[in-house]
GUMARRO-392948 format. One line per field, with one value per residue (C-alpha): residue in three letters; x, y negated, z negated. Coordinates in steps of 0.5 Angstrom, whole numbers, plus 2048, in hexadecimal, padded with zeros to 3 digits. Each point is the difference from the previous one (the first is absolute). Layout:
residues N
resn = [ALA:...];
east = [X:...];
north = [Y:...];
up = [Z:...];
end
This chain:
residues 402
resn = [UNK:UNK:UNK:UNK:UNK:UNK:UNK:UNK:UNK:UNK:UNK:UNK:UNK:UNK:UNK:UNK:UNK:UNK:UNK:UNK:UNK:UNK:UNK:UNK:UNK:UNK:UNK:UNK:UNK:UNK:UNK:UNK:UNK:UNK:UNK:UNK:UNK:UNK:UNK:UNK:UNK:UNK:UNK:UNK:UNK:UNK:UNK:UNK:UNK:UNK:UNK:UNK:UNK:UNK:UNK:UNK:UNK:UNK:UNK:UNK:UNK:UNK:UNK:UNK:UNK:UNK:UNK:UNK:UNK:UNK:UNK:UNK:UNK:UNK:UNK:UNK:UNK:UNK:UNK:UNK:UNK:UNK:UNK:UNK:UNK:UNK:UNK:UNK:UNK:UNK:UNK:UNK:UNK:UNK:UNK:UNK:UNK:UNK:UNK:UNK:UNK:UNK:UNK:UNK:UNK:UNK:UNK:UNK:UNK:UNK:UNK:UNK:UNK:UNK:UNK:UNK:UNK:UNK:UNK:UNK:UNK:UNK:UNK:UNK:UNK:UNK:UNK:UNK:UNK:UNK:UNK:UNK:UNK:UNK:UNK:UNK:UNK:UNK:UNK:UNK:UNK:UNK:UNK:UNK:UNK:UNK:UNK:UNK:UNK:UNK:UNK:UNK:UNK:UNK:UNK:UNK:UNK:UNK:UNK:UNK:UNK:UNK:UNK:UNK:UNK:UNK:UNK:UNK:UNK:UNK:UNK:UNK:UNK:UNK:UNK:UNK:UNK:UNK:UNK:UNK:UNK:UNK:UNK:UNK:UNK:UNK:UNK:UNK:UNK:UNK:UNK:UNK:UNK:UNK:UNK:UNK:UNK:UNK:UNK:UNK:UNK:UNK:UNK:UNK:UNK:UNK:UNK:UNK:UNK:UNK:UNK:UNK:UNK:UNK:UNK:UNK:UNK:UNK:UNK:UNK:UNK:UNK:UNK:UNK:UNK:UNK:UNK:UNK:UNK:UNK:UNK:UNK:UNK:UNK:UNK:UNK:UNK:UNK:UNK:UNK:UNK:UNK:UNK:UNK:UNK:UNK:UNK:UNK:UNK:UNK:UNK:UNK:UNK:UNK:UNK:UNK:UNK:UNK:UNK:UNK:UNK:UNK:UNK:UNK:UNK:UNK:UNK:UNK:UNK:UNK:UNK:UNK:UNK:UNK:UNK:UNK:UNK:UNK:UNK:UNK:UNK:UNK:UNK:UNK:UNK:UNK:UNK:UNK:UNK:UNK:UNK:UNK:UNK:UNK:UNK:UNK:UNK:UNK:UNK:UNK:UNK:UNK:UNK:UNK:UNK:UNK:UNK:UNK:UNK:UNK:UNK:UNK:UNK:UNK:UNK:UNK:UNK:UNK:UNK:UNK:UNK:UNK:UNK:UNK:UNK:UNK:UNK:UNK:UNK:UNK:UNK:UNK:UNK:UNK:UNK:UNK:UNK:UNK:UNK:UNK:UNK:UNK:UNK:UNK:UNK:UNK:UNK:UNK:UNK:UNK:UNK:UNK:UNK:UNK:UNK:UNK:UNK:UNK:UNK:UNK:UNK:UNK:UNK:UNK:UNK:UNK:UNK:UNK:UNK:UNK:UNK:UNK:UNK:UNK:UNK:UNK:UNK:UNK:UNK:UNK:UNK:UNK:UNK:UNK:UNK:UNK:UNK:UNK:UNK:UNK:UNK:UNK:UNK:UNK:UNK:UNK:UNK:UNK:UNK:UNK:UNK:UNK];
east = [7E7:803:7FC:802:801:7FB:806:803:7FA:803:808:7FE:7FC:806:805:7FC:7FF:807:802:7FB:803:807:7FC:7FB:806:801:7FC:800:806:800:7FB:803:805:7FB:7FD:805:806:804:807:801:804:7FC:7FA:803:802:7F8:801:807:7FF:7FA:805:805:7FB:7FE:807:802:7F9:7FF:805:7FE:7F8:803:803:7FA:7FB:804:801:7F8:7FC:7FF:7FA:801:805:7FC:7FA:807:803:7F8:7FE:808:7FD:7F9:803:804:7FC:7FC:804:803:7F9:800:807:801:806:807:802:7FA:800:807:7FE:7FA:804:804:7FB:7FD:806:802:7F9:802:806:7FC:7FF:804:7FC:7FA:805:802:7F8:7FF:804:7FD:7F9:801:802:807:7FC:7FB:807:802:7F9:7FF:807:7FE:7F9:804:804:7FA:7FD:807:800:7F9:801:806:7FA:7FA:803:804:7F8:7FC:805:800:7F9:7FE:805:7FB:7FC:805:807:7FE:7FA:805:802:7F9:7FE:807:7FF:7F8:803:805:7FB:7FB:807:801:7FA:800:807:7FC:7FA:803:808:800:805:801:804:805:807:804:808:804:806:804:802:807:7FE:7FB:805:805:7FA:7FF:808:7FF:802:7FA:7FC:806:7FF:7F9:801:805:7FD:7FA:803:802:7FB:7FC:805:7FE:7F9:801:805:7FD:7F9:802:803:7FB:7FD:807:802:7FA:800:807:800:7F9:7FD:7FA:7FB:7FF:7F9:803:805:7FA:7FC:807:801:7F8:802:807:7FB:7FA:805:804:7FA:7FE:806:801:7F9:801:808:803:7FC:7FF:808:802:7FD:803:806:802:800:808:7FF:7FA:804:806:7FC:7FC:808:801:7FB:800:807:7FF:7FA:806:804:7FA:800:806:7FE:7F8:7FD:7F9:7FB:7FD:807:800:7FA:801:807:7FD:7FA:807:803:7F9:800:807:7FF:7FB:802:806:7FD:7FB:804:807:7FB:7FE:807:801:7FA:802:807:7FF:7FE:7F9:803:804:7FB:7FD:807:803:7FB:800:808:7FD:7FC:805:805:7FB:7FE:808:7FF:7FA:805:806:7FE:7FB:806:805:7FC:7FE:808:800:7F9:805:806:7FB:7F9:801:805:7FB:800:808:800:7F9:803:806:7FD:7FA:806:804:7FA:7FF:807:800:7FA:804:806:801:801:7FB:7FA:802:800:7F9:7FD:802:7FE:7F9:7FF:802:7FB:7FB:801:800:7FB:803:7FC:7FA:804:805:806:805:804:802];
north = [804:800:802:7FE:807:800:802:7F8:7FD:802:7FF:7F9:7FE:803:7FB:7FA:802:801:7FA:7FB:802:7FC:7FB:7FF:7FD:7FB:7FA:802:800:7F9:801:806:7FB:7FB:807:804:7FA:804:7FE:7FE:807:804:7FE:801:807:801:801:804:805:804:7FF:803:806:801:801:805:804:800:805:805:7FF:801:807:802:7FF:804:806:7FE:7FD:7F9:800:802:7FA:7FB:802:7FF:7FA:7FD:802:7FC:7FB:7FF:801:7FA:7FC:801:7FF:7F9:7FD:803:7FE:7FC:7FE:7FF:807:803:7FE:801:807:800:7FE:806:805:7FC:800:807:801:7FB:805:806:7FC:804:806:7FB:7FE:808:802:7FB:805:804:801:7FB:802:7FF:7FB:7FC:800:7F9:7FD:803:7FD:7FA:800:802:7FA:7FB:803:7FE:7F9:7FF:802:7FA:7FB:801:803:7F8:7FD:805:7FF:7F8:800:806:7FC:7FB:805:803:804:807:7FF:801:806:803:7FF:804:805:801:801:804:804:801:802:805:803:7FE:805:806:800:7FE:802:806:805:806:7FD:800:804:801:800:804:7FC:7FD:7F8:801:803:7FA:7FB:804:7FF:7F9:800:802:7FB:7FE:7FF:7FD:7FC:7FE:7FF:7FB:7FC:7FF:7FE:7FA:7FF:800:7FB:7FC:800:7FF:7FB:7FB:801:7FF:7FA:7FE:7FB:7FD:7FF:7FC:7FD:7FD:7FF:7FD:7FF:805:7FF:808:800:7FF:806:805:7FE:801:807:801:7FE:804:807:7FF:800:805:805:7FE:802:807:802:7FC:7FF:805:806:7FF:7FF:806:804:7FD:7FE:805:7FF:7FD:7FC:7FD:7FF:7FD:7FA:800:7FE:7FB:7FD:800:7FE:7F9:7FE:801:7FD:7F9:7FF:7FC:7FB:800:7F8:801:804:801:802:805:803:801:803:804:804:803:802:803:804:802:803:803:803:804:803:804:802:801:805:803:802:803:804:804:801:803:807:801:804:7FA:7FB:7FE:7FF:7FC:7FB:800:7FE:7FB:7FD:801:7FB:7FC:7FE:7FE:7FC:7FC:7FF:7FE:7FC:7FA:7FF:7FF:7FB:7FC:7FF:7FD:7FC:7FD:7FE:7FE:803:7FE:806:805:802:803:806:804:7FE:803:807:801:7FE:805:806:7FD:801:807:802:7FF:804:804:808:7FE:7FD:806:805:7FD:800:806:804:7FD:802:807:800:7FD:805:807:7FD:7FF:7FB:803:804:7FC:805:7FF:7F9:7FC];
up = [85E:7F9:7FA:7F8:7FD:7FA:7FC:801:7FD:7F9:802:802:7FB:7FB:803:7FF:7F9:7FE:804:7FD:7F9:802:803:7FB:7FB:805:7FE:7F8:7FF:7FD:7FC:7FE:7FD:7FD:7FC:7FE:800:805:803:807:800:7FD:803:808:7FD:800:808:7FF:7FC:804:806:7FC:7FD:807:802:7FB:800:808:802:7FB:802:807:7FE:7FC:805:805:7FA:7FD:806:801:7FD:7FA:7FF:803:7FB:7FA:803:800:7F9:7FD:804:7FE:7F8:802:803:7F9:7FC:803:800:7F7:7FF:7F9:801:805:7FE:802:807:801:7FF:805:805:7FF:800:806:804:7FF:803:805:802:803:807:802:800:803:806:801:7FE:808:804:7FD:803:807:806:803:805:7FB:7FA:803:7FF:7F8:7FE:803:7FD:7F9:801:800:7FB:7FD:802:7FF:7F9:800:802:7FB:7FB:7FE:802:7FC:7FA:800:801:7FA:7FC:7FE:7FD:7FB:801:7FE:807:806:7FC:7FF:806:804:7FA:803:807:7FE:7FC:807:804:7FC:802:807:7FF:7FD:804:807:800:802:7FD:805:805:7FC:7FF:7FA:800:7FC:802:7FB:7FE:802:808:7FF:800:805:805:7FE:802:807:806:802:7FB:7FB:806:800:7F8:801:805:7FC:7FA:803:804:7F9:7FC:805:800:7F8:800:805:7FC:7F9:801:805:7FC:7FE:806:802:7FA:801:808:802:7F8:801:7FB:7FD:803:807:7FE:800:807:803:7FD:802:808:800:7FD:804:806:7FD:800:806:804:7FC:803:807:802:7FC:802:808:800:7FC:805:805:7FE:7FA:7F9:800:805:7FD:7F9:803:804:7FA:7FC:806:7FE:7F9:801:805:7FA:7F9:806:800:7FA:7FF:806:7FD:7FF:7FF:7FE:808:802:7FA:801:807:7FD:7FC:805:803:7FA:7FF:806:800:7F9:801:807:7FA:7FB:803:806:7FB:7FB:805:804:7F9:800:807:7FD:7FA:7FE:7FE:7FA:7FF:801:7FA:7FD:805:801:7F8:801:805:7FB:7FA:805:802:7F8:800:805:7FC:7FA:804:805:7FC:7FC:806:804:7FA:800:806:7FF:7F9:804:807:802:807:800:7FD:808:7FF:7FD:802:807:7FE:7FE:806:805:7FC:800:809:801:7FC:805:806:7FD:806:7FD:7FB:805:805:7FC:7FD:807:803:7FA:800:807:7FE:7FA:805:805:7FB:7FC:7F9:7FF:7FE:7FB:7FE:7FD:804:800:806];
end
């Protein structure tokens, strides 16, 4: 039987705050507008630059976590958070928000370091079902974070951020009394042996796929609204039902499919039906003619995605070394944060010229990251390696990579 590390209690909660900070800004960006008269572009670069900030920060939280401790980073990257969330609910002016959300962003990049603290403190065995927990804890960040928002926002601009700075605030010392610090180990490598383990086959590997995998994601859910708009005519009201169906599926198979099948199956075999899936959904999309087609449509995106994430993080858990843990899973992070600035403004390309090709390029990139896991040295060698470690008990320590 499973039991949740006490240690996880603070790492989830880490994770919804940091993720509600970019899912917050969601429903007030137009009355950011009406406020303070921002452009179009300057208002959407609201949501970009934390993904930017998360993307330059990460890595470097990552290296400093091995070197320092995760908590101590946590502790950091929680309190740039907190700061941020305050001054955005303070903010007098356009400049000042920008400002917040670069400091909110920063704070944003140590999830890496939270990502790393998971395989940390779980078991080989239990690993599969904490990253699954984690990207639920992900997903339901992305469902209530807009609702709260939309609903807070009639009683003020500055009230969403607030309330986030409270719980941000009750984090921090849920972190300080229940993480615990003395299962850690520092590293004394440098950043340039960092990126030379990042650059090893499998995990090269790992990353490669699930930056496509999250382009993906990214670039069908932030035009998601768009497409429904210009294919089935759906009212913005109807956008947030579908979006609260596809994540209470979605957290629902992490927990009940995605952990069963990694047991039995492996965790790349599970990723690589999760990108089939996913595939045959992007693929749906351009034949899509009502809302109950793309309802169901959109459930087996739900699952097919959240059979990636999870078994894709864990793969990259198992083939890096604990020395080098936290500095890998902040590269991780770092390329995911590309993929968040990257793939909205392309699928918002294709939804201009026809919305019913919005489908075509995430298609492209889990079709490119599904054929990648079928590399046949790459897969071999991925497999074999994982069942030396098995067999040897590398797991439990971590200091060699598959």
């Amino acid at each position: 039987m499973w039991r949740l590390p006490r240690a996880l209690l603070p790492i989830y909660a880490t994770t919804l705050v940091e993720t509600l900070g970019y899912t917050l800004m969601i429903p007030l960006l137009p009355e950011i507008v009406k406020q303070y008269g921002a452009s179009d572009v300057m208002t959407g670069s609201l949501l970009s630059i934390p993904a930017l900030c998360s993307m330059i920060a990460a890595p470097v939280w990552g290296k400093l976590s091995d070197r320092l401790g995760r908590k101590r980073i946590i502790l950091i990257a929680q309190g740039l958070t907190l700061i941020g969330y305050l001054m955005q609910a303070m903010a007098p002016s356009l400049i000042w928000i920008f400002i917040s959300r670069i400091i909110s962003g920063s704070g944003g990049g140590a999830l890496g370091a939270v990502q790393s603290y998971i395989a940390d403190v779980t078991k080989e065995e239990d690993r599969d079902l904490a990253y699954s927990l984690y990207g639920a804890v992900f997903g339901v960040a992305f469902i209530i974070g807009p609702v709260a928002s939309g609903f807070l926002i009639h009683r003020g601009l500055a009230v969403p951020f607030f309330i986030a700075a409270g719980i941000e605030a009750i984090t921090i010392l849920i972190t300080i009394f229940l993480l615990p610090s003395s299962m850690q180990r520092t590293s004394r490598t440098s950043f340039a042996e960092s990126l030379k383990a990042a650059n090893v086959p499998g995990v090269r590997l790992v990353l490669i796929r699930h930056f496509l995998a999250i382009f993906a994601i990214v670039c069908f859910l932030a035009n998601l609204a768009l497409y429904l708009h210009h294919v089935l005519g759906s009212p913005v009201s109807q956008v947030g039902s579908l979006l609260s169906i596809a994540g209470v599926v979605g957290g629902a198979a992490l927990i009940f499919v995605v952990t069963p099948l990694a047991k039995h199956l492996g965790d790349r075999r599970v990723a690589q039906i999760g990108l089939l899936l996913s595939f045959a959904a992007y693929v749906g999309l351009a034949f899509v003619n009502d809302t109950l087609a793309f309802a169901a449509l959109l459930i087996g995106w739900a699952i097919g995605s959240a059979m990636v994430e999870p078994t894709l993080t864990a793969l990259l858990s198992v083939r890096a070394k604990r020395s080098e843990r936290g500095a890998i899973m902040g590269v991780s992070d770092s390329i995911n944060s590309v993929a968040m600035i990257l793939a909205p403004a392309a699928g918002s390309a294709i939804v201009g010229a026809n919305a019913r090709y919005l489908g075509v390029l995430p298609a492209c990139t889990v079709l490119a990251a599904f054929l990648m896991g079928r590399y046949p040295r790459a897969a071999a060698k991925a497999e074999e390696a994982e069942r030396v470690r098995r067999k040897v008990g590398w797991g439990a320590t971590g200091d060699r990579l598959p």
